[in-house]
RODO-2510 file (C-alpha; in nm, 4 decimals, decimal comma):
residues 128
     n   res          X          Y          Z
     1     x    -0,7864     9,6735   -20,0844
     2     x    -0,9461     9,3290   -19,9199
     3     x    -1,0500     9,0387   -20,0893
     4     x    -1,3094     8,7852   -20,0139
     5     x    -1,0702     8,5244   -19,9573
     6     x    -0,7216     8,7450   -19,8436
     7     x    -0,5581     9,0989   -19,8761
     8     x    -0,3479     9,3449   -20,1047
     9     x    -0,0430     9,3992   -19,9653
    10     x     0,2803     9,5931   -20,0236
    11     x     0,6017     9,3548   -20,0447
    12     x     0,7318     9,5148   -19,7052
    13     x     0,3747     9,4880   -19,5092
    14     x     0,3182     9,0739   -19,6653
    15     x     0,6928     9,0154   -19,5306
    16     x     0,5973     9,1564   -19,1815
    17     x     0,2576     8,9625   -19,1721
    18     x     0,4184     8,6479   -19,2664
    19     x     0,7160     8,6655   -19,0622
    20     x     0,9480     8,6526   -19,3927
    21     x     1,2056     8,8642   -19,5246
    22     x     1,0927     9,0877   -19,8479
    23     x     1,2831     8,8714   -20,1042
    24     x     1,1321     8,5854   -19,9613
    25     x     0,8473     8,7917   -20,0771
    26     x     0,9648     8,8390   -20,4374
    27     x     1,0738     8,5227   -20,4331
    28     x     0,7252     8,3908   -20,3924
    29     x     0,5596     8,6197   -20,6769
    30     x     0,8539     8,4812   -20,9387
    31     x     0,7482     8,1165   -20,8624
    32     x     0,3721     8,2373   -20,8928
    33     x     0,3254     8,0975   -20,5029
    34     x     0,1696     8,4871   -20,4731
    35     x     0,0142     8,7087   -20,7395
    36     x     0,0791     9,0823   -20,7726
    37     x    -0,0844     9,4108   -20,9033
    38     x     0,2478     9,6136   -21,0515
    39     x    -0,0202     9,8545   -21,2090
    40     x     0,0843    10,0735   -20,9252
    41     x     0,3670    10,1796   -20,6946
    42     x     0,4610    10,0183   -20,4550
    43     x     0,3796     9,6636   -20,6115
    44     x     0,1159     9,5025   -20,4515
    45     x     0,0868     9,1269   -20,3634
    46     x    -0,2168     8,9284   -20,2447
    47     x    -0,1860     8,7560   -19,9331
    48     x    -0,4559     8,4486   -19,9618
    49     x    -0,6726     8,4179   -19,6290
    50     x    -0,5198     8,0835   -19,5453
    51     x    -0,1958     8,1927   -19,4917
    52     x    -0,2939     8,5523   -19,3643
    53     x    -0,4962     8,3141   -19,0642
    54     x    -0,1454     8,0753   -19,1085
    55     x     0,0645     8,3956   -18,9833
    56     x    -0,2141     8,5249   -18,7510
    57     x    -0,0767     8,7496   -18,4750
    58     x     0,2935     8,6373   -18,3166
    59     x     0,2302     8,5533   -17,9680
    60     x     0,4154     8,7619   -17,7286
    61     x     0,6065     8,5695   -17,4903
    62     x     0,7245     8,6145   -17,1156
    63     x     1,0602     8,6592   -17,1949
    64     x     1,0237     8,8827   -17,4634
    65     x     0,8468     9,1220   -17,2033
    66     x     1,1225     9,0837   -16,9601
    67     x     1,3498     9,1433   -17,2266
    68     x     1,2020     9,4909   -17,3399
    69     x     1,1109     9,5512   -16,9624
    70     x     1,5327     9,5078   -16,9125
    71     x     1,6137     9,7421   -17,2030
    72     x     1,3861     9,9623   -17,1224
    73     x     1,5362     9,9959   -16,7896
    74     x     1,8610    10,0158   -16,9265
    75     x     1,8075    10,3205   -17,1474
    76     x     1,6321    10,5282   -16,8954
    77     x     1,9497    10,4698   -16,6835
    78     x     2,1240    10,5602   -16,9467
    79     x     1,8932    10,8352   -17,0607
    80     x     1,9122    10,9865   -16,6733
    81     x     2,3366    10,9443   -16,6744
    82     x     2,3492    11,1628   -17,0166
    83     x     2,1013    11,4143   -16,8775
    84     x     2,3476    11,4659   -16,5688
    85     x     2,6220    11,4903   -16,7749
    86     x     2,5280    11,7296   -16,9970
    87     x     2,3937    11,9614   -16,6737
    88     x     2,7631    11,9224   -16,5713
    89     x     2,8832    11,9703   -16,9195
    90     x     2,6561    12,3346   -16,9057
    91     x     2,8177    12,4352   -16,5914
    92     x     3,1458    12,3654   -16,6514
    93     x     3,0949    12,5850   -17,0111
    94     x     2,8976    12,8813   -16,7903
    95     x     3,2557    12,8673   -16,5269
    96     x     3,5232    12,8611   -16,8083
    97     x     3,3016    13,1854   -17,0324
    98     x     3,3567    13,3634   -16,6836
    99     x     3,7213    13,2487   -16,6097
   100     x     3,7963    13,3880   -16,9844
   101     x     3,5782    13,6771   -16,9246
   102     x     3,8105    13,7683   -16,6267
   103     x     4,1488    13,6343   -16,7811
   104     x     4,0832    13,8968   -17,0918
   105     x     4,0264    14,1890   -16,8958
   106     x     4,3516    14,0821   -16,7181
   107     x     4,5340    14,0915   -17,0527
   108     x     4,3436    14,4326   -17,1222
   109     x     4,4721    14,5544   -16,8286
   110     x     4,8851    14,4566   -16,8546
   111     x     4,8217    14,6173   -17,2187
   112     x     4,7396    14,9034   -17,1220
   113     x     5,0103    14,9643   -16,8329
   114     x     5,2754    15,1277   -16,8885
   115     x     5,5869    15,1066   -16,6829
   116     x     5,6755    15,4171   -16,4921
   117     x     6,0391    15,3900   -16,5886
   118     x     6,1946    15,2122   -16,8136
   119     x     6,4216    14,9191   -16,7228
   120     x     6,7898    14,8840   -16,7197
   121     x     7,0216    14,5908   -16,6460
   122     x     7,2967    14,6843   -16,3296
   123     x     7,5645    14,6918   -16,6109
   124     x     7,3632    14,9717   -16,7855
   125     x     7,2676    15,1826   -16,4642
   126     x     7,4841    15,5022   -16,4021
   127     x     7,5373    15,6352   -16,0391
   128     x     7,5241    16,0058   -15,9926
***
C-alpha cells in the first residue's frame, strides 16, 4: 500500500529502510512517533515520506566493494580447496571399497582351506 505522503510497511522492511533495528521500530509505534495498521498480519507501520527521502538509498562505499570483492575471493578459494578435497576424499573411498573387496575374498579363501594334514607339535609326532 502507498500513501500520498509515505508507505505501509512491515516492522522488518521500515527497520531495513531506515537503517534501525525492529524494536527501534516498535519502539517508535508505542511513543506514537509511527502509526500502524494491526488489522492484519504482519503489523503494518507507515513510514512518512520525509523520513522515507531521510533514509533514501545507503551509499555504497569504496571500501565496502573491496571488502565484498576480498570475501568474495576468499570463499571461491575456499570453495575450489573443498572441491579438491572432496575429489580426493572420493578416491580414496573408491581405493579402500577395492582393498576390502580383495581383503574379503582373502578371508573367503583361508576359510575355505583346509589343511592337508593336521598339525602336531615334535613332542606329539611318532617315528615309524
Amino acid at each position: 500500500m502507498t500513501d500520498n505522503n509515505g508507505q505501509w510497511l512491515a516492522v522488518a522492511d521500515a527497520a531495513a529502510i531506515l537503517g534501525i533495528s525492529p524494536r527501534s521500530v516498535r519502539r517508535w509505534v508505542a511513543e506514537g512517533a509511527l502509526q500502524v495498521d494491526r488489522s492484519k498480519r504482519p503489523y503494518l507501520v507507515f513510514v512518512t515520506g520525509q523520513r522515507l527521502a531521510e533514509a533514501g538509498p545507503r551509499p555504497v562505499t569504496p571500501d565496502m566493494t573491496d571488502t565484498v570483492a576480498t570475501e568474495l575471493e576468499a570463499l571461491r578459494a575456499e570453495n575450489d580447496r573443498l572441491r579438491e578435497r572432496i575429489e580426493e576424499l572420493v578416491q580414496e573411498r573408491d581405493y579402500l571399497r577395492a582393498l576390502s573387496g580383495t581383503l574379503a575374498t582373502g578371508q573367503q579363501r583361508l576359510l575355505e582351506a583346509r589343511p592337508g594334514r593336521r598339525f602336531r607339535w615334535p613332542w606329539q609326532r611318532t617315528t615309524n
